[in-house]
N, C-alpha and C positions, 0 to 999 in steps of 0.2 A: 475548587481549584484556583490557585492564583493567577493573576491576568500572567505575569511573566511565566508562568507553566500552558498555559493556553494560548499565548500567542507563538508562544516556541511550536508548542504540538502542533499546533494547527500550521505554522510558518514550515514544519519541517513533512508533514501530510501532503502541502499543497505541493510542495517539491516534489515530494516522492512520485507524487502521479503527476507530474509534468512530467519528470526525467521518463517515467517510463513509456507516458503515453507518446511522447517526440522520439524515444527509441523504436514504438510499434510503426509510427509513422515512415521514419528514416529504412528500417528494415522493410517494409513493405512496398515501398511505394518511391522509394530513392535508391536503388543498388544502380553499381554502374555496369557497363557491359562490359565485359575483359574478354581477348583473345580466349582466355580458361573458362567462359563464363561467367555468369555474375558475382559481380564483389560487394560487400559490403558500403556502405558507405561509413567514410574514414570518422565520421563522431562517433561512432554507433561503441567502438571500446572505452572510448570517454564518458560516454552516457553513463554504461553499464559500470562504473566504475564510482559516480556520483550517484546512481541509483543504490548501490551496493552501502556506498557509506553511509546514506540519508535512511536506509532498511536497518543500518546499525541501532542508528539514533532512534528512529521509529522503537524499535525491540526496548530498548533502552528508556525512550518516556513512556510506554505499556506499561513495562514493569513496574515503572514510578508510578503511573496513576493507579495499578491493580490495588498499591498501600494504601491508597486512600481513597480515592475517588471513587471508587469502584463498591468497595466496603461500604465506606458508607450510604450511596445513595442504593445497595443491596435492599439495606435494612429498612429504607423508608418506601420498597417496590419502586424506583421512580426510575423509569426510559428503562425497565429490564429487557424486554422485547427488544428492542434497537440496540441497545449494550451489548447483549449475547451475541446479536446479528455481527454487531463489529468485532468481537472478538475471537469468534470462529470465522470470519473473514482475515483475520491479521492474521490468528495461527495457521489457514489455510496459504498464505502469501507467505509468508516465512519459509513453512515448510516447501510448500513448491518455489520457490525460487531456489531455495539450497538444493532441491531437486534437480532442478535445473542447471544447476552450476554443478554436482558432485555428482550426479549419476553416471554411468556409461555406457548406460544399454540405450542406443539411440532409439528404441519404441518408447521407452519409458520417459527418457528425456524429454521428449518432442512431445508425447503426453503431458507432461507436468509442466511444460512451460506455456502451452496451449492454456492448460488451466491458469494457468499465472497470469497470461498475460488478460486472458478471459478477465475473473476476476479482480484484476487490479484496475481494469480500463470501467467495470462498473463500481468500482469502492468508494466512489463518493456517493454513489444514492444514498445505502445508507450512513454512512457519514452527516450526511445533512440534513438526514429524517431526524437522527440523533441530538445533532445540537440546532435543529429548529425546533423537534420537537420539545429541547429543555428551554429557549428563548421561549417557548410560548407557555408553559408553564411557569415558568420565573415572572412572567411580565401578568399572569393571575392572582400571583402572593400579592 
């Protein structure tokens, strides 16, 4: 992968899970009291709306690296364990996030953003089993 393809990935990765872990934070643990009860706190549609487009781009360098990166290091067995782990994590966040956002049955919703947010707040472990585990084999060649 080239450094300008891996510092984008990894530039647009590190966002994705800030934006969402400061939305888990903001919604949890920052709402304000209203005469109606509790509101939101006023970033929280701004987050989700940076999270939303940075989940584009995310989809968008996947695809990019399934062409290559992905292929070829298939073919030489190298980090398939950790690979697979992240890419049934990405297709699991995609899909419940769009969950999330288009569904309408408020049991299902509430379920699939649970899982969302679940997985997305541990998606860097393996992320960084991933590209530590490939630093430490690049650095035995």
């Amino acid at each position: 992968m080239s450094a300008w393809l891996r510092r984008s990935l990894y530039s647009n990765l590190g966002l994705l899970w800030l934006t969402g872990c400061t939305w888990l934070v903001l919604h949890f643990f920052f709402q304000s009291a209203t005469e109606f009860g509790s509101a939101p706190h006023p970033w929280e549609p701004r987050l989700l709306v940076v999270h939303g487009v940075l989940a584009t781009l995310a989809i968008f360098f996947f695809g990019w690296i399934a062409g290559a990166h992905i292929s070829d290091h298939w073919k030489r067995g190298f980090r398939r364990v950790s690979g697979i782990a992240l890419l049934v994590l990405i297709a699991l966040l995609a899909l419940t996030g769009l969950a999330s956002y288009y569904v309408t049955s408020e049991p299902l919703r509430a379920g699939s953003s649970l899982l969302h947010e679940t997985a997305g707040a541990i998606a860097f472990v393996p992320a960084l089993i991933h590209w530590l585990g490939k630093r430490a084999n690049g650095a035995r060649r």
